[in-house]
N, C-alpha and C positions, 0 to 999 in steps of 0.2 A: 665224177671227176672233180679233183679239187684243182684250180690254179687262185696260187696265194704268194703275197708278200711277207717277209719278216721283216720289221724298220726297228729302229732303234738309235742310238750311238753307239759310237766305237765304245768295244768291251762289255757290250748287254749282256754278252752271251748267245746270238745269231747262230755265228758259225756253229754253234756246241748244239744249238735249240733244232736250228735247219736242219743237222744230219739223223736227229732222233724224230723229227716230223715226217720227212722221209722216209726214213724204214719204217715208221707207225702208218704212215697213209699208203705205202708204195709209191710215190710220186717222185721225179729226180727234184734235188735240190739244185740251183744254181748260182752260183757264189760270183759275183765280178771280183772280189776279191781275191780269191787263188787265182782266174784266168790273170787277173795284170801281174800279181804274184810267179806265175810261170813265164808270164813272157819278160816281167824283168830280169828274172834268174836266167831265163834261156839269152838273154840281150837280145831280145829281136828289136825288130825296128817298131813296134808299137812297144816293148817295153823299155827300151828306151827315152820316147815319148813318155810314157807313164809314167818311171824313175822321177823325171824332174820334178813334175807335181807331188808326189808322193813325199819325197824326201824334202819337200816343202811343206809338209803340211796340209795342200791343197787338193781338191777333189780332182780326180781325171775330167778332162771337159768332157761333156755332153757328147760332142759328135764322135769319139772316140768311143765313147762306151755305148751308146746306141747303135753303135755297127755291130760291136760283138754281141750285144743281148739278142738284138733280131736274130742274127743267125743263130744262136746257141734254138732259140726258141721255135725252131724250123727242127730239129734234131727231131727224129723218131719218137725218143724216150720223152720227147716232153710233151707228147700229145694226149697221152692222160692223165697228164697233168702233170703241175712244177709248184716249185717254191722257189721264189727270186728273191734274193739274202743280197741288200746291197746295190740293189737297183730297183725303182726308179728315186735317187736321193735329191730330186728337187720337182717342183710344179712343170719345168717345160721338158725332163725327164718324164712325168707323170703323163703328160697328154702324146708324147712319141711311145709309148707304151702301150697306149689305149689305141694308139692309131694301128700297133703292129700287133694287138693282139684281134684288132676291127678286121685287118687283113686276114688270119688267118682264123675268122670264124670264129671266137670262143671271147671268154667274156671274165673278169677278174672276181674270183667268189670272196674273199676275206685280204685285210691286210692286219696283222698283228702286230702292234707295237710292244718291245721291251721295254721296259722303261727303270732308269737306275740311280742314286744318286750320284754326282759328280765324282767327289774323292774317292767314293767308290770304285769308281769308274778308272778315275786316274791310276788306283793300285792296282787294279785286276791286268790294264794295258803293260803295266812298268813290266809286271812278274810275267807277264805272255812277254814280251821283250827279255826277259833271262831264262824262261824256260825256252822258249821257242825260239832266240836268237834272230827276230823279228826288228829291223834298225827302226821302223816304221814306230816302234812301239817307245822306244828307248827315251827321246827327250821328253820332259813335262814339257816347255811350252810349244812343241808341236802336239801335244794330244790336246794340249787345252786349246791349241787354235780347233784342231778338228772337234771338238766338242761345242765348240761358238759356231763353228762352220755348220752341224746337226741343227743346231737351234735357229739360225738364220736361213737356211737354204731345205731342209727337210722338213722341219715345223711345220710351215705354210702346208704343204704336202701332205701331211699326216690331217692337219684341221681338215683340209677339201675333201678327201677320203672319207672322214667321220661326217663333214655333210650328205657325204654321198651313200652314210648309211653302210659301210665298207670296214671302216677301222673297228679293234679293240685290242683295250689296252691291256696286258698281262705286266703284271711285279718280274722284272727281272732277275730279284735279289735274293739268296735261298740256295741250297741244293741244287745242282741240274734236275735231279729227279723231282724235286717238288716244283720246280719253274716248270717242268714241262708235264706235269700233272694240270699245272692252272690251264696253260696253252693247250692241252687236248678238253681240258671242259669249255675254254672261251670255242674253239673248233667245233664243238660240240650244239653247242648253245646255239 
């Protein structure tokens, strides 16, 4: 059983990475992304909620996104195992994670980080913004806040990880196929 993280920044290539680790492991992926994605397009009342951070720039708080991951991680399908794309993006995300995966018995095997360079970064977001029609993506200086926001609030996150013997780092920058050739041999490894 694998349960595993994918970290990164916006525009690593996660979401592209997650759905092909997936099908290669058999494992559900799980995205907080699409869930706020669905509930803001659906207007419910957590996406809502979510919208306003979003369209700021700013991360969902903590207690909002902690309710959904618990429960998603209670779901059948993810009991042998997942990949969480997108959670947990800070240190006291990090310990409410460990606490719900304490609860249900099981233990975190790998976290993967992508890793990109910035302008890189910045074009890949712009064009997923006109291919995908994605508002999130649209302004540079909302991507460049969420890319200071990665380095300030997930960094810490990702160091503790690698003390804990947990993280590795894969080149995000490349083909899909050849990013996720590295990431099935760091999995391997």
């Amino acid at each position: 059983m694998t349960r595993m993280l994918i970290v990164g920044p916006q525009g690593s290539g996660k979401g592209t990475q997650a759905k092909l680790i997936s099908e290669k492991l058999g494992i559900v992926a799980i995205a907080t992304g699409d869930i706020f994605r669905a509930n803001i397009k659906g207007e419910t009342e957590l996406g809502k909620e979510a919208k306003k951070y979003v369209d700021a720039g700013d991360l969902v708080p903590d207690s909002l996104t902690n309710r959904l991951v618990e429960d998603r991680l209670s779901w059948d399908d993810a009991a042998g195992g997942f990949l969480l794309d997108g959670y947990p993006r800070n240190r006291t995300q990090a310990a409410t994670l460990d606490e719900m995966l304490s609860r249900l018995g099981v233990d975190l095997d790998l976290v993967l980080e992508l890793t990109a360079d910035t302008e890189e970064l910045t074009q890949r977001l712009k064009k997923r913004a006109e291919i995908e029609g994605r508002d999130d993506d649209a302004d540079e200086n909302v991507i460049r806040r969420r890319l200071e926001l990665f380095e300030s609030e997930t960094r810490p996150m990702i160091d503790e990880y690698k003390t804990r013997g947990l993280a590795k780092q894969v080149d995000g920058l490349g083909s899909v196929e050849d990013v996720n050739a590295r990431i099935m041999a760091a999995i391997q490894a």
